[in-house]
SEDREN-950765 format. One line per field, with one value per residue (C-alpha): residue in one letter; x, y, z; residue number from 1. Coordinates in steps of 0.001 Angstrom, whole numbers, plus 500000, padded with zeros to 6 digits. Example, Ala and Ser with C-alpha at 12.3 -4.5 7.8 and 13.67 -1.06 7.14 Angstrom:
BEGIN
volo = c(A/S)
u = c(512300/513670)
v = c(495500/498940)
w = c(507800/507140)
semi = c(1/2)
***
This chain:
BEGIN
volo = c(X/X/X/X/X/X/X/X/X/X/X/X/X/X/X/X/X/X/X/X/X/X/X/X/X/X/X/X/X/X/X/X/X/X/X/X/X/X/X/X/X/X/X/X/X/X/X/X/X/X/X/X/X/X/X/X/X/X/X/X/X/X/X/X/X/X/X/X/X/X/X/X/X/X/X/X/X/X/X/X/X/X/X/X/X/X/X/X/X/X/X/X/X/X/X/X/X/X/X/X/X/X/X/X/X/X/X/X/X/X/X/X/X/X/X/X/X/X/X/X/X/X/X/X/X/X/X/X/X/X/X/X/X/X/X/X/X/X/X/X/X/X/X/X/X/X/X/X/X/X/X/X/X/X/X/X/X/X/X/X/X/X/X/X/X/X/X/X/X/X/X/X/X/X/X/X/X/X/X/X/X/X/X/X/X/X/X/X/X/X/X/X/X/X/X/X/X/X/X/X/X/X/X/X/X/X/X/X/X/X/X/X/X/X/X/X/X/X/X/X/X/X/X/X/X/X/X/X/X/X/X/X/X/X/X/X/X/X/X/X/X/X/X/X/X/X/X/X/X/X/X/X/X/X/X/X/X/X/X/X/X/X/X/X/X/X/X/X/X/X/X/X/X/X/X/X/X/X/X/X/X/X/X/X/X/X/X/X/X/X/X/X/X/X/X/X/X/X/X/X/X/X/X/X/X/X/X/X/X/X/X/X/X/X/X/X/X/X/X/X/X/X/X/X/X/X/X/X/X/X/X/X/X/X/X/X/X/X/X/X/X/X/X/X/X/X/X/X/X/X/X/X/X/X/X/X/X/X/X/X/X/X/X/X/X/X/X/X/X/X/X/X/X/X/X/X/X/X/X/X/X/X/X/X/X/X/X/X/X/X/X/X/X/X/X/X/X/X/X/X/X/X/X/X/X/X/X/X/X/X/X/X/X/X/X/X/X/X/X/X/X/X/X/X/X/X/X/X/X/X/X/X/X/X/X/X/X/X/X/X/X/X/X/X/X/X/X/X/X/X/X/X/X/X/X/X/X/X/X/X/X/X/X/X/X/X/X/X/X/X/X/X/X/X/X/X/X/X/X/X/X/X/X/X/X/X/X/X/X)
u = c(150632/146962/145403/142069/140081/140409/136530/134147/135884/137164/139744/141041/144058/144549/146739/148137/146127/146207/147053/148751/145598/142291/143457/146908/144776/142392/145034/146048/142744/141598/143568/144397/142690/145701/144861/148266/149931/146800/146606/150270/149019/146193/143168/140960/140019/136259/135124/133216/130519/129322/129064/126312/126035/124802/127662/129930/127888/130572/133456/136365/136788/140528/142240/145023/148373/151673/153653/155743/155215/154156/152648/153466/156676/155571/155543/151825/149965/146117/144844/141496/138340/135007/135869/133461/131439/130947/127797/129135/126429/125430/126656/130392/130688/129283/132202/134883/133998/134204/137301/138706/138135/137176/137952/138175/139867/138293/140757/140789/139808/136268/136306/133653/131613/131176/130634/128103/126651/126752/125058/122290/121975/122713/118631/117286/120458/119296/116053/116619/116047/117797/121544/122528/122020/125722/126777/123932/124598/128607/128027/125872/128270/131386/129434/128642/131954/133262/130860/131764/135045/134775/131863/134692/136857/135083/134265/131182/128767/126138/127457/127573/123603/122127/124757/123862/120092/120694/123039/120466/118004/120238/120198/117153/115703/117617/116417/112868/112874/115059/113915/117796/119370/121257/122546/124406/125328/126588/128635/130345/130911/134353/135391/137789/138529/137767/135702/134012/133684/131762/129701/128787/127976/125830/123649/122947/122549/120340/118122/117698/116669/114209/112422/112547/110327/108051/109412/108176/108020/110652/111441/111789/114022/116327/116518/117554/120770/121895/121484/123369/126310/126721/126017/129815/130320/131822/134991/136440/137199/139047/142971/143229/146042/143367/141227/143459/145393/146287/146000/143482/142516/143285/141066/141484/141324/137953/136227/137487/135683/132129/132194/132193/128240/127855/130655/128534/125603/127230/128870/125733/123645/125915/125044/121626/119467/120018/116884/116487/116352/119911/120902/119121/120798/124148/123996/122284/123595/125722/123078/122122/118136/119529/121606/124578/125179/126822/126927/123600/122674/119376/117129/114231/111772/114076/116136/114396/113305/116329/118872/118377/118367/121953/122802/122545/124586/127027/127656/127936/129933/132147/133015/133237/135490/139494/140420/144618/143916/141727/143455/141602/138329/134795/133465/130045/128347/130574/129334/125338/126126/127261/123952/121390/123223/122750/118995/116526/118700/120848/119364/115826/114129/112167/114777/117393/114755/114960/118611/118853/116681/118688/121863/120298/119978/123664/124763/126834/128300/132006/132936/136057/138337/140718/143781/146150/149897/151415/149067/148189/148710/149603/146531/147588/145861/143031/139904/137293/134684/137006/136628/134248/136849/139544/143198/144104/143179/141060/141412/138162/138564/136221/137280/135839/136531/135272/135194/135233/133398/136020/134599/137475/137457/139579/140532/140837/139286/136156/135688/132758/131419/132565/130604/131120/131321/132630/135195/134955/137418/140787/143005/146208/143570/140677/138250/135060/132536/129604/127692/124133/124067/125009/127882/127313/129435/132409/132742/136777/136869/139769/138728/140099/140836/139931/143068/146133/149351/150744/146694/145779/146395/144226/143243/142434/140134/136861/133924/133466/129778/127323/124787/121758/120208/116316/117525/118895/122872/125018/127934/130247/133106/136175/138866/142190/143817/145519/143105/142938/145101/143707/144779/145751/145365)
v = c(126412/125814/122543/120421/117770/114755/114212/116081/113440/115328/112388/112881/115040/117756/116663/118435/120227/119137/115859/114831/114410/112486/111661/110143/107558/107266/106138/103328/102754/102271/100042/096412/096275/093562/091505/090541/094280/094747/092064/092550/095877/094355/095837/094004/095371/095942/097067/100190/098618/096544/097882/097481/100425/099053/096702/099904/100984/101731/100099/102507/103174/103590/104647/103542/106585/107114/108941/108806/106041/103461/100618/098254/097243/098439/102255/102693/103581/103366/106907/107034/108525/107866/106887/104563/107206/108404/107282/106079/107754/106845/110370/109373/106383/108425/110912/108389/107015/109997/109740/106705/105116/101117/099528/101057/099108/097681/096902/092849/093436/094487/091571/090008/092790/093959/089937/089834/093013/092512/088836/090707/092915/090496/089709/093001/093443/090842/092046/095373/096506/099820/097239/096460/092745/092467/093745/091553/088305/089301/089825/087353/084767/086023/086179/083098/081755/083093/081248/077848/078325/078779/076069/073522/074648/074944/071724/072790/073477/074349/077944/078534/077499/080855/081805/079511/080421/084207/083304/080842/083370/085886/083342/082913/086800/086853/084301/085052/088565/088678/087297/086549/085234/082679/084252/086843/083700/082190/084632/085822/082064/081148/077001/075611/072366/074287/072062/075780/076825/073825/074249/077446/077214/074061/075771/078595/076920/074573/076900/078311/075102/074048/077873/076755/073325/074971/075661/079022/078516/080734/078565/075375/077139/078386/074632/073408/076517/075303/071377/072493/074112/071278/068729/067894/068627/064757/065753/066828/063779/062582/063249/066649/064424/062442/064661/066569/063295/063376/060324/057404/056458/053177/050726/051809/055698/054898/053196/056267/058732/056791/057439/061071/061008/058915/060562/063928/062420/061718/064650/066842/063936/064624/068554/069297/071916/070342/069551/065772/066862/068584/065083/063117/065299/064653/061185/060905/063271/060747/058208/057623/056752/052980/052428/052523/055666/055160/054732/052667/051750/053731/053169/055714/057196/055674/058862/062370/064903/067497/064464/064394/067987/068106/065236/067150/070057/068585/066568/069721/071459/068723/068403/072079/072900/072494/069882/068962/065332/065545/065437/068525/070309/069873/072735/073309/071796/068637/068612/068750/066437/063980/064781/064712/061201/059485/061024/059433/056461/058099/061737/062618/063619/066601/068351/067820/069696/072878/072584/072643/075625/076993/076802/078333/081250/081830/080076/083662/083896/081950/080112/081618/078229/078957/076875/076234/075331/074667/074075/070358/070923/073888/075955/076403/072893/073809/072736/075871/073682/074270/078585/079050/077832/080247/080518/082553/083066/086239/088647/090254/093858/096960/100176/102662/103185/104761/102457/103911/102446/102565/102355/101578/103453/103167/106896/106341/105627/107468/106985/107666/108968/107593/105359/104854/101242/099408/097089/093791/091173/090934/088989/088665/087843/089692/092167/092168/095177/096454/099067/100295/100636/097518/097074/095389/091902/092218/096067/097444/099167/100717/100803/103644/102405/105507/104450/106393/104473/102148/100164/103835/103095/102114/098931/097960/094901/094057/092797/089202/089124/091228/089628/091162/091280/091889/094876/096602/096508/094438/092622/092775/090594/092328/090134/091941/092752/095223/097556/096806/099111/101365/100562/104298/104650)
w = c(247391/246279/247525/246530/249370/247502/249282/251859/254314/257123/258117/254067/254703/251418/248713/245896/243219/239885/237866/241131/243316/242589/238824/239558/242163/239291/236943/239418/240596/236789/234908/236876/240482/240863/243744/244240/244774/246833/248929/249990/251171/252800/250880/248547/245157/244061/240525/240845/238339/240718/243820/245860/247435/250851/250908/251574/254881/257521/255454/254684/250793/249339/246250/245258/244356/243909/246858/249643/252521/250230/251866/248606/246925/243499/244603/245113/248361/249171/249670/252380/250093/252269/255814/257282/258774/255525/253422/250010/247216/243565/243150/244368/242372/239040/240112/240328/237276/235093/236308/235241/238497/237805/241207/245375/247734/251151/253705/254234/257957/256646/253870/256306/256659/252896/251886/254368/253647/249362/250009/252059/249072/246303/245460/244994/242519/240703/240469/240040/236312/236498/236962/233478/233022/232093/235799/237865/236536/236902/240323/241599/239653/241645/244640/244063/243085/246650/248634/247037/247570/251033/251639/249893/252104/255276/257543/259562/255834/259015/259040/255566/255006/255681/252698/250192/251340/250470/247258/245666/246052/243811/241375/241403/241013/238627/236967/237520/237265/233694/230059/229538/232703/231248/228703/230999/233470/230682/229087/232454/233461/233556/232557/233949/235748/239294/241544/242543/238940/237678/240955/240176/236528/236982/239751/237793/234948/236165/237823/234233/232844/235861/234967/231312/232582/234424/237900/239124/242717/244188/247260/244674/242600/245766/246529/242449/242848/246184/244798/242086/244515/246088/244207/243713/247512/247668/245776/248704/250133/247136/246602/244401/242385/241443/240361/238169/236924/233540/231268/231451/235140/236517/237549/241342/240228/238781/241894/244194/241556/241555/245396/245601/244987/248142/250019/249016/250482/253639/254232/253919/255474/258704/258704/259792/258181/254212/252397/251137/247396/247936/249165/246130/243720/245041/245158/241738/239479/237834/237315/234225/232758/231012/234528/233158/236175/238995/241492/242063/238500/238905/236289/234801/237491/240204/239437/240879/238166/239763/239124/235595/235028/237296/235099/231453/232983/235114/231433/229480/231672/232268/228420/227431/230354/229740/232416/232706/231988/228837/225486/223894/225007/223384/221635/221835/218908/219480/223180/222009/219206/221811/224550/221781/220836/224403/224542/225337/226295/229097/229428/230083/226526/227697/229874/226914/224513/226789/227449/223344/223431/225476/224085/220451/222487/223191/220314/219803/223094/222680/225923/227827/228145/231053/230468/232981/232964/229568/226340/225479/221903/219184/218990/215328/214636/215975/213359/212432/214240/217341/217041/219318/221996/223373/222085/224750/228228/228618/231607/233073/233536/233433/231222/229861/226065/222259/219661/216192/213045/210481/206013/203918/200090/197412/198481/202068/206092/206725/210680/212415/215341/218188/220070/224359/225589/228458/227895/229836/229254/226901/225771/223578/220371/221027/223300/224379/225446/226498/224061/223944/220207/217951/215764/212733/212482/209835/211098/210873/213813/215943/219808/222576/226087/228120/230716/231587/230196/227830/227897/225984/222234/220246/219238/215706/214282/212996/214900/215089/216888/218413/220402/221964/225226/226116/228280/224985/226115/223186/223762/221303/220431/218618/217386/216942/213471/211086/209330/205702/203432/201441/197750/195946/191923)
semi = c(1/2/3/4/5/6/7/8/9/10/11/12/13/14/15/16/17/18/19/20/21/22/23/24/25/26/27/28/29/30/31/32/33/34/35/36/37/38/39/40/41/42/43/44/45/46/47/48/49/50/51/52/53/54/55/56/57/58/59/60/61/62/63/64/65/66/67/68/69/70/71/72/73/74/75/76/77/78/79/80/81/82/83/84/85/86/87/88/89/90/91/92/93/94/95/96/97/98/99/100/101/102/103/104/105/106/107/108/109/110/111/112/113/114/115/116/117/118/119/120/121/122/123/124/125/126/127/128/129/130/131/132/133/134/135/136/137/138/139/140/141/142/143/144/145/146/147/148/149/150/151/152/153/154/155/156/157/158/159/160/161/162/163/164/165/166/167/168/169/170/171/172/173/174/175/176/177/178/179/180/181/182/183/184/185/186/187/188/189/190/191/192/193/194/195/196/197/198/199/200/201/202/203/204/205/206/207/208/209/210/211/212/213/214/215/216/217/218/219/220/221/222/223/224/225/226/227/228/229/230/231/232/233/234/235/236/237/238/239/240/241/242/243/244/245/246/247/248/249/250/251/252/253/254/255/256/257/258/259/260/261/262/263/264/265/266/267/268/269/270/271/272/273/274/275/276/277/278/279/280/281/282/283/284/285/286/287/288/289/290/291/292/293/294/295/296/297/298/299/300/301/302/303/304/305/306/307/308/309/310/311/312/313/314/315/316/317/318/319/320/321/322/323/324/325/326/327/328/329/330/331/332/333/334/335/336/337/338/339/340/341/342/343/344/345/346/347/348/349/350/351/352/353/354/355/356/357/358/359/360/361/362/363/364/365/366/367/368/369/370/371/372/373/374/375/376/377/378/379/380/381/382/383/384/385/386/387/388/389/390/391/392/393/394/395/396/397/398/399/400/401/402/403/404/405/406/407/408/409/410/411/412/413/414/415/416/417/418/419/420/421/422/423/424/425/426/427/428/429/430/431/432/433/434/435/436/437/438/439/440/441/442/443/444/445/446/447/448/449/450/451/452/453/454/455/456/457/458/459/460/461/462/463/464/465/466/467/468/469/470/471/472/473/474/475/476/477/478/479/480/481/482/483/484/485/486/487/488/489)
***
C-alpha cells in the first residue's frame, strides 16, 4: 500500500495516501478550532492567519484527524506536523492553507511558551506592513484581551508589568505605524459587559485618540494603553453580583460602585513599578469637568489631561456595550448624541472633537453586541435607528471562500467572476469578509465557504457595506437573503 509523510518531520509516522491523510486533518483543522473539543484533549487552537511565526520556535504543531486512538470524545485525534525541533516556515503555513487549514493546535503545556514568545513578537507585527491590517489589529486585540484576563485575575500585578509593557507597545506600533488603527481595533473589538473587554477596548481606543491630540512620544503612548488596561483594575474588589445586577441599584449598591476608582488606586498604589499617571487615571476616570464625578468631585484642570480622555471612552464604551442590567443598548448615534450633549459641561471640548472625528471614520463599521443569557426584549421591535446594533451574536472564524457578483435580468442571473476573500465572522443574519477588491453596496451576491461539510453551500444575499482601509483590503458586510426571482414573460 502506497503511503505520503504528512511533513519532512522524521518523528511524523506515514499515514495513508489520499483524501485520508493531510486533507481529512485539514477538514477538521479548517472549519471550528473549537476550544472546547480541544481543550479536553489538552491542545489549544491557533488561527493560522495570525501566527507569528517566532511564537512557534520549539513548540510542537498539531492537526487535528479522524482515526483510531482518539484522544477526544467527538472522534477526532491531534496528528504531530512540525515537532519542536522543527522550524515552522512562511512556506508551511502557505501550504496548510491551500489546504483548508485555518487553525494548528499547541499543546497547553507550551501555552506559556508561545504567549510569551507571540508577546515578544507582538510589536514588530504591528508594525509590519506586509500583515494585513485586518490580522494585526486582530491579534494584538486578543493578545491583549488574554493579558487582562489574567492581570484581573492574578494578585501579585508585579509579574504581569513587563506584559502590559510589551502589550502597550503593540498597541501602540500599531497605532503609530498605521493611518487606520482604530478602525481595525474597532471593528475586531468585541462589547460586551466583560470587565476585560471594556479594558481592552478603552486602552486601545484611547491610545488612538491621545495620537489624534498630538501624542507622538512612543513611551507616552505605552503609558495612555496600559492606563487604559487598568484603569478599571478596582472592580475587582467589588461582588461580581453587583456588577452584573440587573435593575436600578440601591442606594448602598451605588456607594460600593464610586469606590472602585479608589480601590484601583490602592491596589496598584501597593505594587511597585506603576507609573503615577496609571494611578491618576484610575482614580479619575469617572470624574467629571462640572464635579458632578466621583468620586472626589474634581473640577476642570484638577482632572489630568489622560483622565478626561479615559473619561469620553470609558463613557462610550460603557453605553454601546450590552450589559445584563440595562434595559436596551445605545446605538451609536444615540451614544454621541448623548457625549456631544454633556460637552463642554462634563467632557473636555477638544478631546470630544477628535473622538467625533473619529467615530466619522468608522461610521460603516456596525458594532458586534455580544448578548448573553436570554434577550431583554424581541429584537423584532427594534427601531431602524437601532440597525447598526447586532440581532444576533456573531462567531469569529477564518475561511477561505469565492463570493460571486450576481445581475438580475428580466431573462435571468448573469454571475460573475469569482472573487477570493476571507471570511471573518458569521452569524445566523449575516457574514462578514475580507476582499482586496470592493463590492459595490446593494450587490446580490451568493458567497462559497471553501470548507469541507455541511458550512460548504453557498450562501446567498446582497451586500450591506463595504468599507475601506488605507492598506487597500475591504471589509465587507453581507447580510443574508433569498436572491430575487427572476420575473419570465
Amino acid at each position: 500500500m502506497s503511503t505520503t509523510t504528512l511533513t519532512h518531520n522524521a518523528e511524523t509516522k506515514p499515514v495513508p495516501a489520499g483524501p485520508t491523510a493531510l486533507q481529512r486533518a485539514a477538514v477538521l483543522s479548517g472549519t471550528t478550532g473549537s476550544h472546547v473539543t480541544s481543550s479536553q484533549a489538552g491542545y489549544i487552537p491557533v488561527p493560522i492567519s495570525r501566527i507569528p511565526l517566532g511564537a512557534m520556535k520549539s513548540i510542537p504543531i498539531y492537526l487535528r484527524s479522524n482515526g483510531l486512538n482518539d484522544f477526544s470524545d467527538d472522534g477526532t485525534k491531534f496528528v504531530l506536523y512540525r515537532s519542536k525541533l522543527t522550524r515552522f516556515t512562511d512556506a508551511d503555513r502557505q501550504r496548510l492553507s491551500e489546504s483548508g487549514v485555518k487553525f494548528i493546535y499547541v499543546p497547553m503545556t507550551d501555552h506559556d511558551k508561545f504567549r510569551k514568545q507571540t508577546e515578544d513578537q507582538l510589536a514588530t507585527i504591528a508594525a509590519d506592513p506586509s500583515v494585513a491590517q485586518a490580522e494585526a489589529a486582530a491579534l494584538v486585540y486578543e493578545t491583549s484581551m488574554e493579558l487582562v484576563n489574567e492581570v484581573l485575575t492574578e494578585p501579585h500585578l508585579a509579574k504581569q508589568l513587563p506584559r502590559l509593557e510589551k502589550v502597550a507597545r503593540a498597541v501602540t506600533m500599531l497605532t503609530m505605524k498605521r493611518p487606520d488603527a482604530f478602525e481595525g481595533l474597532f471593528a475586531t473589538a468585541h462589547h460586551d459587559f466583560y470587565t476585560a473587554t471594556h479594558a481592552v477596548n478603552v486602552a486601545t481606543w484611547m491610545v488612538s485618540l491621545a495620537y489624534a491630540l498630538g501624542y507622538e512620544d512612543e513611551e507616552k503612548l505605552n503609558l495612555v494603553c496600559q492606563a487604559g488596561m487598568l484603569h478599571d483594575i478596582g472592580k475587582i474588589y467589588l461582588p461580581p453580583d453587583l456588577l452584573n445586577k440587573a435593575g436600578k441599584l440601591t442606594e448602598r449598591d451605588w456607594e460600593l460602585v464610586q469606590q472602585h476608582p479608589v480601590l484601583g488606586r490602592k491596589h496598584l498604589q501597593q505594587h511597585g513599578g506603576v507609573d503615577p499617571i496609571i494611578m491618576r487615571v484610575a482614580e479619575e476616570h469617572h470624574e467629571r469637568l462640572d464635579g458632578t464625578g466621583y468620586p472626589h468631585g474634581l473640577v476642570g484642570d484638577q482632572i489630568h489631561p489622560l483622565s478626561r480622555i479615559c473619561a469620553i471612552v470609558d463613557s462610550f464604551d460603557a453605553m454601546t456595550a450590552f450589559r445584563p442590567y440595562k434595559a436596551k443598548t445605545l446605538t451609536v448615534p444615540q451614544s454621541i448624541q448623548i457625549l456631544q450633549a454633556e460637552t463642554p459641561d462634563r467632557y473636555d471640548p477638544t478631546a470630544m472633537a477628535a473622538w467625533l472625528k473619529m467615530m466619522d471614520s468608522v461610521r460603516d463599521i456596525p458594532i458586534v453586541v455580544k448578548r448573553q443569557g436570554p434577550s431583554q426584549k424581541s429584537d423584532r421591535k427594534k427601531s431602524k435607528k437601532e440597525a447598526c446594533q447586532r440581532r444576533y451574536q456573531r462567531f469569529k472564524f477564518h475561511c477561505q471562500a469565492k463570493v460571486y457578483v450576481i445581475v438580475v435580468g428580466t431573462t435571468g442571473w448573469t454571475v460573475g467572476e469569482p472573487i477570493k476573500v476571507t471570511a471573518h465572522n458569521i452569524s445566523r443574519s449575516g457574514i462578514a469578509f475580507l476582499s482586496q477588491v470592493p463590492i459595490n453596496v446593494g450587490s446580490c451576491v451568493r458567497v462559497q465557504l471553501l470548507a469541507q461539510g455541511p458550512s460548504r453551500k453557498s450562501l446567498d444575499g446582497r451586500i450591506m457595506r463595504c468599507h475601506a482601509y488605507s492598506d487597500g483590503c475591504f471589509d465587507i458586510g453581507m447580510t443574508i437573503a433569498k436572491l430575487p426571482e427572476v420575473e419570465t414573460r
